[in-house]
C-alpha positions as a printed NumPy array, in Angstrom:
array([[ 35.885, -47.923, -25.79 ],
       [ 33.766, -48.096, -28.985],
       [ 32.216, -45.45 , -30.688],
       [ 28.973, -47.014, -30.709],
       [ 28.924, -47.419, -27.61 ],
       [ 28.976, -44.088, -26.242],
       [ 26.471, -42.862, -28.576],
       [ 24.839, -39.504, -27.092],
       [ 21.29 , -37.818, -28.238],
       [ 22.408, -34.536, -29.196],
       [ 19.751, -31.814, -29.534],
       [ 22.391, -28.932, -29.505],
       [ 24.392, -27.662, -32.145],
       [ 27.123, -25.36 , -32.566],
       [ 27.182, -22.921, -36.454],
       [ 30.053, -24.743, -38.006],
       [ 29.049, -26.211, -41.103],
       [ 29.572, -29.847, -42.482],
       [ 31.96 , -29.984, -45.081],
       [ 30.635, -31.583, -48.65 ],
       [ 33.238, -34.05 , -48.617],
       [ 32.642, -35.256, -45.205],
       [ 29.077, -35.426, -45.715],
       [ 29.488, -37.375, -48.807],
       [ 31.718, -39.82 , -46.897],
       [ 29.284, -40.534, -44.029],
       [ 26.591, -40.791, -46.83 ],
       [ 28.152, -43.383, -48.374],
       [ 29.085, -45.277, -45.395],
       [ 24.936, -45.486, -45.308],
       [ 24.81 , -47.113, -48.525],
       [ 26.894, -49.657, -47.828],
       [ 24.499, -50.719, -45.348],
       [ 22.993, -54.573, -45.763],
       [ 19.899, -54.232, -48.309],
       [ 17.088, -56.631, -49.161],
       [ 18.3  , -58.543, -52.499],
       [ 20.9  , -55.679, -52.974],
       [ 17.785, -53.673, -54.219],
       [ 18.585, -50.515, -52.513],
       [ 15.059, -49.65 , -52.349],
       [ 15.925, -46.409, -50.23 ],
       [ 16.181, -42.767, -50.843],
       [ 17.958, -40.443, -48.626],
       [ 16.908, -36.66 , -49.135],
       [ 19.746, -33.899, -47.736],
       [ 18.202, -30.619, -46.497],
       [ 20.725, -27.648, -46.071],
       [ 18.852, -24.333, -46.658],
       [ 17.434, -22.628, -43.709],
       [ 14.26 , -22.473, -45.943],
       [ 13.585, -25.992, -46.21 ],
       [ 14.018, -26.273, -42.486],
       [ 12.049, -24.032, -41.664],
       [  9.133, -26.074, -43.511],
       [ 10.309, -29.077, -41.913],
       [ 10.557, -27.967, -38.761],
       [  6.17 , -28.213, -37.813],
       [  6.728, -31.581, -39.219],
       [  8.595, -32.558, -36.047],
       [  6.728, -30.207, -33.541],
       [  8.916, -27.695, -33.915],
       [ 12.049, -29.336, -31.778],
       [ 15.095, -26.989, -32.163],
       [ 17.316, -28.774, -33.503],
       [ 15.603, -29.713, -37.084],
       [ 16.486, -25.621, -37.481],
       [ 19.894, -25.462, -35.851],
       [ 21.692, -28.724, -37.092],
       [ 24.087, -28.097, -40.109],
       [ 22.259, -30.953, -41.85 ],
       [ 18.606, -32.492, -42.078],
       [ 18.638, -36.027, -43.501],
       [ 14.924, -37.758, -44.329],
       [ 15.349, -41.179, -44.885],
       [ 12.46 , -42.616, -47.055],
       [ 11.202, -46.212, -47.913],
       [ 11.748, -46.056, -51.653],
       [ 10.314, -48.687, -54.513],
       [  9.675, -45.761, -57.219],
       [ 13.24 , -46.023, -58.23 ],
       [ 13.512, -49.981, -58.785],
       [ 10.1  , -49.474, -60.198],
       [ 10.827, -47.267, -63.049],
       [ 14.219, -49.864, -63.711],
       [ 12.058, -52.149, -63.845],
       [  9.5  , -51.299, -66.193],
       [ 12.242, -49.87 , -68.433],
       [ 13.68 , -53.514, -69.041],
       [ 10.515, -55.187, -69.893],
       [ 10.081, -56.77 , -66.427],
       [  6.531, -56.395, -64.148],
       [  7.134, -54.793, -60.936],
       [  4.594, -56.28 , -57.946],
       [  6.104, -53.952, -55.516],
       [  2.642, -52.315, -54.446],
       [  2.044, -53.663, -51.365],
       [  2.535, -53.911, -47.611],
       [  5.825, -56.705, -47.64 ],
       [  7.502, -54.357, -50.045],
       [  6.938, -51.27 , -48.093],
       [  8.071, -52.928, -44.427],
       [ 11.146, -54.374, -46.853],
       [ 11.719, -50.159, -48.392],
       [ 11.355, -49.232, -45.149],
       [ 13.829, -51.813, -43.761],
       [ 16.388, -50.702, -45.949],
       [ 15.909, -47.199, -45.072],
       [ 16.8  , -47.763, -41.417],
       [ 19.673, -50.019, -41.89 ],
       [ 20.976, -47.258, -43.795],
       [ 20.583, -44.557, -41.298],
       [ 21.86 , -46.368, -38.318],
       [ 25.17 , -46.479, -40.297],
       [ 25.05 , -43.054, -40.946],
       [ 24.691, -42.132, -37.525],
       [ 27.639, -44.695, -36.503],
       [ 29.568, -42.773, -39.224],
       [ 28.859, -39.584, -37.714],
       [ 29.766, -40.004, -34.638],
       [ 32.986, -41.464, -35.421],
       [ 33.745, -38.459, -37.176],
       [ 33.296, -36.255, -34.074],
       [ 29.771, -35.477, -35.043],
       [ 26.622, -35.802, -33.221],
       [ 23.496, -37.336, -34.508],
       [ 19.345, -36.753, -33.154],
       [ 17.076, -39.515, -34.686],
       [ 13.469, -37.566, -34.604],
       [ 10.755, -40.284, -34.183],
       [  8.246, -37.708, -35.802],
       [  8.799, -38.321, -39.129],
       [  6.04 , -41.422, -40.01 ],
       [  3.462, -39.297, -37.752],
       [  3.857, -36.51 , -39.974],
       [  4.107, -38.235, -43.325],
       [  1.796, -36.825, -45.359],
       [  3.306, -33.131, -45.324],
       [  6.559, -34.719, -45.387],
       [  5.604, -35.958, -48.666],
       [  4.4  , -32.646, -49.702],
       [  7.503, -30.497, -48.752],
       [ 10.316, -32.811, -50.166],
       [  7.708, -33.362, -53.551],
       [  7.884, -36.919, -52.836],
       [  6.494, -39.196, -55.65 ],
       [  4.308, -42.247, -55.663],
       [  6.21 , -45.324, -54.259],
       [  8.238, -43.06 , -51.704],
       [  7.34 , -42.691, -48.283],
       [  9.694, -41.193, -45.285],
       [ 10.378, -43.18 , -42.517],
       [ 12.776, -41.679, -40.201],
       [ 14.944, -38.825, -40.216],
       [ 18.332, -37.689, -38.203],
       [ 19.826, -34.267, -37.481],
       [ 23.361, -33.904, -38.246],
       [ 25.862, -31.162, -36.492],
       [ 29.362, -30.815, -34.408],
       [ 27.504, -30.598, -30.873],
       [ 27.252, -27.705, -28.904],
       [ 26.617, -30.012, -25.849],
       [ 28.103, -33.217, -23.817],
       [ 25.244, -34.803, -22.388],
       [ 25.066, -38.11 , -20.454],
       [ 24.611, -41.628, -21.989],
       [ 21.008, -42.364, -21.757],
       [ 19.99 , -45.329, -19.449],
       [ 19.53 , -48.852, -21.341],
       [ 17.3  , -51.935, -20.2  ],
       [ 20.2  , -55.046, -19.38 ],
       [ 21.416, -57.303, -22.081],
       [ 19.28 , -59.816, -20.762],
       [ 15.995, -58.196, -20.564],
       [ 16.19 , -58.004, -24.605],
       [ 18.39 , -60.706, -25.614],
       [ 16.862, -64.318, -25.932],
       [ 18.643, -67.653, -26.459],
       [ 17.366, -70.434, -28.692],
       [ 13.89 , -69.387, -28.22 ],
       [ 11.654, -66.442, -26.882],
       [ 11.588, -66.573, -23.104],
       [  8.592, -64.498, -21.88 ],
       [  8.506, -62.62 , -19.106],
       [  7.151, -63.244, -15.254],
       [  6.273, -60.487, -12.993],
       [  9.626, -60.785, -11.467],
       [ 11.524, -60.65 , -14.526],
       [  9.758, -57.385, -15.517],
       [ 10.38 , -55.844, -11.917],
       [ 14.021, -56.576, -12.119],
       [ 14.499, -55.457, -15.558],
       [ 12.724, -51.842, -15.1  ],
       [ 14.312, -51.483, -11.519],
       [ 17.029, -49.056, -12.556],
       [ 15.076, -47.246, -15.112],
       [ 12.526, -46.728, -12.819],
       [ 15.031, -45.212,  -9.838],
       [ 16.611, -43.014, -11.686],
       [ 16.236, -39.325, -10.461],
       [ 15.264, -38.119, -14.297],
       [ 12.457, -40.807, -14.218],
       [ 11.64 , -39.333, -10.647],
       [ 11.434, -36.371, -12.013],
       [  8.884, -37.481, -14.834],
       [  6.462, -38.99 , -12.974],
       [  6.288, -35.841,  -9.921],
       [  5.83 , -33.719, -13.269],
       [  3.118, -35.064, -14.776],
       [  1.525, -36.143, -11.009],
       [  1.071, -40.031, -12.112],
       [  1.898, -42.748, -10.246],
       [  4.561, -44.869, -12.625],
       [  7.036, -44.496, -15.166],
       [  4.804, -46.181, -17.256],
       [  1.657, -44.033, -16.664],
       [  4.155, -41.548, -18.214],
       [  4.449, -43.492, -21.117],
       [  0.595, -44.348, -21.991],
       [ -0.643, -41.286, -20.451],
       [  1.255, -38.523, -21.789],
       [  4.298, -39.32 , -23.947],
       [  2.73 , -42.283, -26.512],
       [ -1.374, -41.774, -25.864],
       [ -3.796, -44.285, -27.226],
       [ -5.611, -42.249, -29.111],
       [ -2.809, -40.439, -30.714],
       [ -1.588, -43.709, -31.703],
       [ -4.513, -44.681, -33.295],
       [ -4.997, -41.381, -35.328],
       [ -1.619, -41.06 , -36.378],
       [ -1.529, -45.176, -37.302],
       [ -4.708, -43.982, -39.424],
       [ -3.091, -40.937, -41.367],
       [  0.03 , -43.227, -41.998],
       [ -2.306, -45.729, -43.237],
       [ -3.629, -43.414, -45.462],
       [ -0.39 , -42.216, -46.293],
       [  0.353, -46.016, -47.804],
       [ -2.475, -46.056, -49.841],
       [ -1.661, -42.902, -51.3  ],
       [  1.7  , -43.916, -52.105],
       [  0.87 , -47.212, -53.611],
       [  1.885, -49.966, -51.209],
       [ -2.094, -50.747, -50.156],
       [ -2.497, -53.486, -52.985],
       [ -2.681, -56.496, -50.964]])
């Protein structure tokens, strides 16, 4: 079967390091990633030292595996690159702005989903850390990001010290449309979440947190309004800061 198709979360690493030369392979299997206009308007920053982690690690709540994994990679939406080409052969960069951050940060992802395919075909195993845009700001400050350079996601790298199940998936057809955009009826929505919502893990989830649904799990603990809206707010903040707020 597929590599990518038995992708795993792993959270647990064994001490063996990641050779150079293996780590420059799977880094440049990232950059051959699709890109907007072959800009490459993407940075990847490497983190190694137990130091550095050790800063990083508040930056994503403090999950274990940011300190444990042989290799922290921040993946950032980057325009001060292209900028500085720019300006260095006489041409006028308008790159300050909303579009070219979602098209930075665009980049950015293609290229770590095909380091994490890399990975794992090498026998590695890969965590992507959803933290990283909630905690931009100090992000910024620890990897001495400059202007036009903001992190968008970043992915834990390490032989794994665990073999944990494939996580459950929603049905090709609850996410795939044809032709057009097919919305959804109550039924379609109870069918789709059926099997998500059985499963004993999901069970577990809502007895846990003594809510009703899987989904008061979601908007009630896990994903909160109002932590939504403050962390949309610092990340908003974050963009002006950076320069992409000149719209």
């Amino acid at each position: 079967m597929k590599i990518i198709n038995q992708h795993k979360t792993i959270r647990k690493y064994t001490s063996r390091p990641i050779s150079e030369e293996l780590l420059q392979s799977i880094l440049y299997s990232g950059t051959r990633a699709s890109t907007t206009g072959n800009m490459q308007v993407y940075s990847v920053i490497v983190t190694r030292e137990d130091e550095m982690k050790e800063k990083l690690a508040p930056c994503h709540f403090n999950q274990p595996m940011v300190r444990e994994a042989s290799v922290v990679l921040t993946f950032c939406a980057d325009f001060n690159r292209f900028n500085k080409w720019c300006l260095q052969r006489k041409a006028e960069p308008g790159y300050d702005n909303i579009l070219s951050f979602i098209t930075a940060a665009i980049d950015a992802l293609l290229v770590a989903q095909n380091v994490c395919v890399a990975a794992e075909n090498e026998g590695l195993g890969i965590c992507y850390l959803g933290t990283t845009t909630y905690m931009a700001e100090n992000i910024i400050d620890i990897l001495n990001l400059p202007k036009g350079v903001v992190p968008v996601t970043t992915v834990t790298l390490g032989y794994p010290a665990e073999k944990p199940p494939l996580n459950d998936r929603l049905p090709l057809d609850a996410v795939v449309h044809q032709e057009q955009y097919k919305d959804y009826t109550e039924a379609d929505i109870d069918r789709i979440y059926e099997e998500k919502e059985n499963l004993d893990s999901s069970k577990q989830f809502i007895e846990e947190n003594d809510l009703e649904t899987l989904a008061q799990v979601f908007t009630d603990v896990r994903y909160k309004k109002a932590d939504n809206v403050a962390f949309s707010q610092k990340l908003l903040e974050v963009l002006k800061r950076q320069g992409y707020m000149n719209q």
